[in-house]
N, C-alpha and C positions, 0 to 999 in steps of 0.2 A: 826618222825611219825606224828605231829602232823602238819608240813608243809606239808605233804602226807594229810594227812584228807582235812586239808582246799582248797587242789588244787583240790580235788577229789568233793571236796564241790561245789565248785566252779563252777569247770566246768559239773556237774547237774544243777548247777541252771542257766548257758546258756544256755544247752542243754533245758530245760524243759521254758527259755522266746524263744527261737526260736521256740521251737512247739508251742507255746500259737498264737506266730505270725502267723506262716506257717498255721495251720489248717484252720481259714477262707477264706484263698486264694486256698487253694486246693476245699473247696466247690465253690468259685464263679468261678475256672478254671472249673467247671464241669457246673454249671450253664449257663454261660457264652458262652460257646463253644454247649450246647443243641439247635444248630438252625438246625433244620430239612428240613429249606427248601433250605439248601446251594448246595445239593445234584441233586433238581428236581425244582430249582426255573426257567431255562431255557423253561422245559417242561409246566410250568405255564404260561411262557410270550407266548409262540407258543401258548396255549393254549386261551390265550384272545387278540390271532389276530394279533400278533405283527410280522413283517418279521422276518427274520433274519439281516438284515440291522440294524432294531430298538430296535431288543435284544442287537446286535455289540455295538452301540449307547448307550446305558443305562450302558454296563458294562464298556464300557471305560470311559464315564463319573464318574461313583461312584471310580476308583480307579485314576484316573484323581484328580479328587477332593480330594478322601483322601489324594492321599500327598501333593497334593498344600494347604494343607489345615494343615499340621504339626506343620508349624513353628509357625503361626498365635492363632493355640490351643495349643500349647506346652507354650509360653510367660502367654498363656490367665488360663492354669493350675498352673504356679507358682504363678500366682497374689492368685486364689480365690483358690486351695489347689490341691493335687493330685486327694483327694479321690472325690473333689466335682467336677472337670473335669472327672472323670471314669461317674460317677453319670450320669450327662449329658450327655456327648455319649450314655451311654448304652438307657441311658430313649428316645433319639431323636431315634436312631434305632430301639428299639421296635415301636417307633410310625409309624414308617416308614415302619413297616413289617404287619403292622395293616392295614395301609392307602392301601400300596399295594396288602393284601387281602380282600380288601373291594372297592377300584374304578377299572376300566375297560379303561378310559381314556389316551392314552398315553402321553399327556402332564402332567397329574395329575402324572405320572411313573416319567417323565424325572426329576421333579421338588424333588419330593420323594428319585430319586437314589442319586443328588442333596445332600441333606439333611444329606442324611444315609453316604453319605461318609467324610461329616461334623462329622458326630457321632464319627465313624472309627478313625477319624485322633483324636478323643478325648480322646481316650482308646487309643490308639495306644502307646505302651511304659510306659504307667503311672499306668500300674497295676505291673510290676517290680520294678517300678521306686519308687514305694508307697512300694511296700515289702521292699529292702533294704533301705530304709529312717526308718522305723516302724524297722526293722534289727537292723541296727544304733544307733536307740533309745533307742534298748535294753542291746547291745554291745556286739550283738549275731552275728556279721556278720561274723566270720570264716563258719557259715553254709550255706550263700550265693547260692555258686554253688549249693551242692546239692538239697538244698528250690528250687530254680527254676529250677533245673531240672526235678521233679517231678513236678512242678506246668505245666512245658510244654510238660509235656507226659500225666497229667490227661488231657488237653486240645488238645492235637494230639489225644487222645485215643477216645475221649469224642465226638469232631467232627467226624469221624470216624464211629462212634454208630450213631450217629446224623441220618449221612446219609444214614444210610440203615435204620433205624426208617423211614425217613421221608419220603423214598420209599414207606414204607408200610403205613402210615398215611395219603397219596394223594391218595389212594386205598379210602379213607373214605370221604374225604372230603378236599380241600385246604383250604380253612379256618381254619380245626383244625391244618394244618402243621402253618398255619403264625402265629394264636391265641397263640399257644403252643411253638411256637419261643418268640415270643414279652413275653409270662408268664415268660419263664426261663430267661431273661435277667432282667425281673422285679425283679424276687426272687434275682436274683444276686445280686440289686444294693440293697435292701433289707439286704441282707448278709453283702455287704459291709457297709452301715448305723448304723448297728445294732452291729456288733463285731470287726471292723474295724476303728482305730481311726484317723483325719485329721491329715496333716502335708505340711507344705508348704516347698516350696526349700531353702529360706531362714532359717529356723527353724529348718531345716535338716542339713544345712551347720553349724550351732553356736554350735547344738549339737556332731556335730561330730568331730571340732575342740578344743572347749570347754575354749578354754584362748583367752588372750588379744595379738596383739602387730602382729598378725598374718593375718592380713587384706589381706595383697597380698595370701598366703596360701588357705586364704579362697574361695578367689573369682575365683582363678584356679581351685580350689574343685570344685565349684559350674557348671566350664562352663563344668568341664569335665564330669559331672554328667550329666549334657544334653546328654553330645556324649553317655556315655555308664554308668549305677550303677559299673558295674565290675572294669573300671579304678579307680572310688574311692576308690576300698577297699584296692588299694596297698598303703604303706605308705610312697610312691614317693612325694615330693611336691615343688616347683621351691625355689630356694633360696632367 
């Protein structure tokens, strides 16, 4: 009975460090994904003159760059932290949503799309990647899957809302569509500062292996951790 107690103990009080985790990630998936002008940003560029050739031009550029731009911010996130590479992206794309609704210039655009897909490739992966490491830490990761299942359906759902918001809010003004974009990625990074604690790859990998003599183990840990969180959580590891 009283091995029943303490298992039944136990596993509340993983349950209850994996919600303490999950819950600020469920707010900055809602924050985060609140960009209203993802929907009617097109209708914007036609809107301040642009061909269609040079709307073609800008979007191939920003996703162009987002992923040539992975590797280079993925190295540049393990050095200074996961949380402080989300940080940066987000803050550089707010600025970029800002700059966008405030010049008219199409080179001031190209330079901008530029930047934003610099952002992109900064966030990209590293707000999962920050959950099951913060998981990890807690030794809460049997909840993995379903944490980020939910984390990626409040952000399917959430963009989704976005874009018919953001329909209605170019009825009012574009401005308040960019302004109101650029705010909710601030509140995000905000969210993430505020209840969200750092963690680097290396930091991630000692705690999760936790002993000596295991150097090779670890460093397999670490690159697979790049490729995907999910292969780390199996208790596979090279001999």
């Amino acid at each position: 009975m009283t091995g029943t107690t303490e298992a039944l103990g136990g596993s509340a009080a993983v349950d209850d460090a994996a919600r303490s985790v999950a819950r600020p990630f469920y707010v900055y998936a809602v924050l985060a994904n609140s960009l209203f002008q993802r929907g009617v940003f097109v209708l914007f560029l036609q809107q301040r003159g642009f061909s269609a050739g040079q709307v073609a031009l800008l979007q191939t550029l920003l996703y162009l760059v987002s992923g040539l731009a992975e590797l280079p911010t993925g190295v540049i996130a393990d050095r200074i932290g996961r949380r402080a590479g989300i940080v940066i992206g987000q803050l550089v794309v707010a600025g970029c949503l800002l700059g966008q609704g405030t010049f008219a210039n199409y080179w001031v655009f190209l330079a901008l799309f530029i930047d934003q897909g610099v952002g992109m490739a900064c966030v990209s992966g590293s707000d999962t990647a920050l959950l099951y490491d913060l998981l990890v830490r807690r030794g809460a990761t049997a909840g993995y899957g379903r944490i980020k299942s939910r984390f990626t359906m409040l952000g399917t759902v959430t963009s989704g809302v976005a874009i018919v918001v953001g329909g209605q809010l170019q009825e009012i003004s574009w401005g308040v569509v960019y302004v109101g974009s650029a705010a909710c990625l601030v509140l995000a990074v905000v969210v993430l500062m505020s209840r969200v604690p750092e963690i680097r790859d290396a930091d991630a990998v000692d705690e999760q292996d936790g002993a000596e003599g295991h150097g090779d183990a670890t460093a397999w840990r670490a690159l697979l951790r790049v490729a995907t969180p999910a292969l780390v959580s199996s208790s596979w590891c090279p001999d």
